[in-house]
C-alpha positions in Angstrom: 1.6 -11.1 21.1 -0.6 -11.6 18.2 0.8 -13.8 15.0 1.1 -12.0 11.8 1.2 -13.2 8.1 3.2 -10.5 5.7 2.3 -11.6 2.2 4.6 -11.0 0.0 8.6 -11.3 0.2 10.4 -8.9 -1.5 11.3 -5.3 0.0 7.9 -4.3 1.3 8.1 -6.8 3.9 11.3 -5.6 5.3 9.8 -1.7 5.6 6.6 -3.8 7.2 9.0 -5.7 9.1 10.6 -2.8 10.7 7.2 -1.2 11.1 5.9 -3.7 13.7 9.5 -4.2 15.2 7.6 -2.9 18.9 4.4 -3.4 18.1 1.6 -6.0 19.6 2.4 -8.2 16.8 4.8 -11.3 16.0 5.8 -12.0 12.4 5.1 -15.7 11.8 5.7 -16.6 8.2 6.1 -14.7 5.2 4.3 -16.5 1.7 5.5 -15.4 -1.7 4.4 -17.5 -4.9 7.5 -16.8 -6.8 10.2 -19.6 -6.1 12.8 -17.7 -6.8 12.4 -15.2 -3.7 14.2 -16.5 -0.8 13.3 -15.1 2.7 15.1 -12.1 3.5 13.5 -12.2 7.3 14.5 -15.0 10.3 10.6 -16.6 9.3 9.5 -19.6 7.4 8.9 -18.6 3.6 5.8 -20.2 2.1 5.5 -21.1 -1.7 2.6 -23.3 -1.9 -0.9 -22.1 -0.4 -1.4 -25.6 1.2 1.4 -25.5 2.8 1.4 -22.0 4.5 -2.6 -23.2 5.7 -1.1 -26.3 7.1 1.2 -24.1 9.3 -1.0 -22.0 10.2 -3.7 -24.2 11.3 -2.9 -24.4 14.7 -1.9 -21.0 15.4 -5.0 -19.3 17.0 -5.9 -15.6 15.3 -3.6 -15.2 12.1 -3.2 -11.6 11.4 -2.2 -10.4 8.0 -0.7 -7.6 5.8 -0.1 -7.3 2.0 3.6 -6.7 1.0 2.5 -6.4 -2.7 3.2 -2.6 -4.0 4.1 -0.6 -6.9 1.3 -0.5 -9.6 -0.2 -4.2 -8.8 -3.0 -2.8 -6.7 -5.4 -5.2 -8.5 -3.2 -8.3 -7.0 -3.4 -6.5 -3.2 -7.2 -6.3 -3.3 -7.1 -9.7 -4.2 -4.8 -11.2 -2.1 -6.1 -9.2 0.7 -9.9 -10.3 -0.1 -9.0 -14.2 -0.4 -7.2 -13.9 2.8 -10.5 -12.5 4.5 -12.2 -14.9 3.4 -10.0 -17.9 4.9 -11.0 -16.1 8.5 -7.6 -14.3 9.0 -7.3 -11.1 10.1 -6.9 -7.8 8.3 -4.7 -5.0 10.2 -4.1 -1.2 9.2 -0.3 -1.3 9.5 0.7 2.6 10.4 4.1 3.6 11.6 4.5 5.2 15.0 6.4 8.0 13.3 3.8 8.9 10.8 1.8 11.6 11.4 -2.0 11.3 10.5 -4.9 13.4 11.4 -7.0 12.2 13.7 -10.4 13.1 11.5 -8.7 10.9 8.7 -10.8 7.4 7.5 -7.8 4.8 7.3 -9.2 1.6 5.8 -8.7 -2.1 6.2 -5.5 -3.2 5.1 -3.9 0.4 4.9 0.1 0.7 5.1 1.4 4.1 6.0 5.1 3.9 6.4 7.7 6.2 8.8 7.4 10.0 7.8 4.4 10.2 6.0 1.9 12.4 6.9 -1.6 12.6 6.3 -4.3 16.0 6.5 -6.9 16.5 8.0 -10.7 15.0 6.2 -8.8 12.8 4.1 -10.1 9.4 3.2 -8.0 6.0 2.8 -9.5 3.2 1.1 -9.2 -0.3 1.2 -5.6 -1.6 1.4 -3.9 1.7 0.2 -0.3 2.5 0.8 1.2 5.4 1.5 5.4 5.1 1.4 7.8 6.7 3.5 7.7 10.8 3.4 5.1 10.8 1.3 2.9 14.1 2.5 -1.1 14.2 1.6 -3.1 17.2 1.9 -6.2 18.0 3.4 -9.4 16.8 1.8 -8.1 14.4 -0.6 -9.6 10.8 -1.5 -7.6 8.2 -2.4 -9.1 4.9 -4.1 -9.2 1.0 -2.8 -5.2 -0.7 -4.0 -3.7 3.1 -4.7 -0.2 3.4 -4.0 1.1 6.6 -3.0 5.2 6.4 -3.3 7.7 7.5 -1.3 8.5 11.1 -1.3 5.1 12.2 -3.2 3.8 15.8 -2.5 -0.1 16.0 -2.8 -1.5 19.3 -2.2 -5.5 19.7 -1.1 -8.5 18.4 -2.3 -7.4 15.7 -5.0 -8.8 12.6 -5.7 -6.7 9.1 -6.7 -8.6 6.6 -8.3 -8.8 2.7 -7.3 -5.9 0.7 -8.1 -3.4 4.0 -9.4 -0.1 4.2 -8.3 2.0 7.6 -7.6 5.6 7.3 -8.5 8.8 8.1 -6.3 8.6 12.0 -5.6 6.1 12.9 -7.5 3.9 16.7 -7.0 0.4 17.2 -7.6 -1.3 20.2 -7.8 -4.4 21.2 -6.1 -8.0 19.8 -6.5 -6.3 17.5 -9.5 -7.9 14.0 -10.1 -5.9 11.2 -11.4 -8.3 8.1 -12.5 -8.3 4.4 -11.5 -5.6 2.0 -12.8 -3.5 4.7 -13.8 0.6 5.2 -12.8 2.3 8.7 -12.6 6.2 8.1 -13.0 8.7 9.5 -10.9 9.3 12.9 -10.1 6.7 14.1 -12.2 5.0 17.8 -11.7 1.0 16.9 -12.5 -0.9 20.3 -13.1 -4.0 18.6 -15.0 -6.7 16.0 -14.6 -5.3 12.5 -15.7 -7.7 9.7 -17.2 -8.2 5.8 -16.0 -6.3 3.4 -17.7 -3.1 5.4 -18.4 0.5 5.8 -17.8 1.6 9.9 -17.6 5.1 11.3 -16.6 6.8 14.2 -17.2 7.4 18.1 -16.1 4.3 18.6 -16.6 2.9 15.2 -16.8 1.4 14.3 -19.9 0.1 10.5 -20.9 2.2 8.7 -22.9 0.6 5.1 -23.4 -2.3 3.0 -22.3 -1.8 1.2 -19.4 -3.1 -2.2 -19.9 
């Protein structure tokens, strides 16, 4: 079995969890910096950095996963970069019961949860997730830390920006692009291009503030 690191505690790491439940590797330790989260997984919980690299130290090939979601894409590419750089081990964490095309480019880091599926010539950056049922289209790009919720509809050809993040059950229209650091809220029906740096919702979606 090879060990595995989830960073982050909160309810990504129990879908992560249950993702790897019969795979080839063995959760380890969870790290989380907020003191209030308790584990919710049979695992020692890390607070301090020191203290998780002291455990790990004699463990031989640390794997590892972000369990950061929602719209804090910036803080997964961080996290997941900083890790890399202490020597462990980035994974592509895909669920046996997704269904992915096998000409799709999955990067490092990736998460793609039970039920989603993925088309054909589509292109997964760096530590992007895609939450359970979520359905992507042929031919679409989606951008280093995007998060694709659960439930979304994305037809063909669209393009997600670095670091954007695609609320619960959202629908996007054909050939659509939706800019970097930018959230779509829930459920909402985008027909139209959508700019960096902004938060839209809405049946259509329209933006409605800056996203800062």
């Amino acid at each position: 079995m090879k060990n595995l690191l989830i960073w982050g505690a909160t309810g990504q790491s129990l879908v992560l969890d249950e993702l790897f439940k019969k795979s080839e590797y063995k959760l380890v330790a969870l790290f989380d910096k907020d003191i209030k989260v308790s584990s919710p997984l049979d695992v020692p919980l890390f607070h301090e950095e020191s203290e998780l690299f002291d455990f790990m130290a004699p463990l031989k090939e640390i794997h590892f996963v972000v369990a950061i979601g929602g719209a804090k894409g910036k803080d997964r590419l961080r996290v997941h970069n900083f890790l890399k750089e202490r020597g462990l081990l980035s994974i592509r964490a895909i669920h046996s019961k997704a269904m992915i095309a096998d000409d799709v480019i999955v990067g490092e880091g990736c998460q793609i949860m039970i039920g989603a599926v993925v088309a054909t010539k589509t292109l997964l950056g760096t530590s992007v997730i895609v939450n359970s049922s979520a359905s992507i289209d042929h031919e679409c790009d989606i951008g280093d830390g995007a998060h694709i919720g659960p439930g979304v509809k994305m037809a063909g050809c669209i393009r997600i920006g670095e670091k954007s993040f695609i609320g619960t059950g959202a629908i996007i229209a054909p050939r659509v692009t939706i800019g970097s650091n930018t959230i779509i809220g829930a459920g909402s029906l985008v027909l139209k291009n959508i700019p960096d740096n902004v938060v839209a919702f809405g049946t259509p979606a329209n933006v409605v503030r800056q996203n800062s």
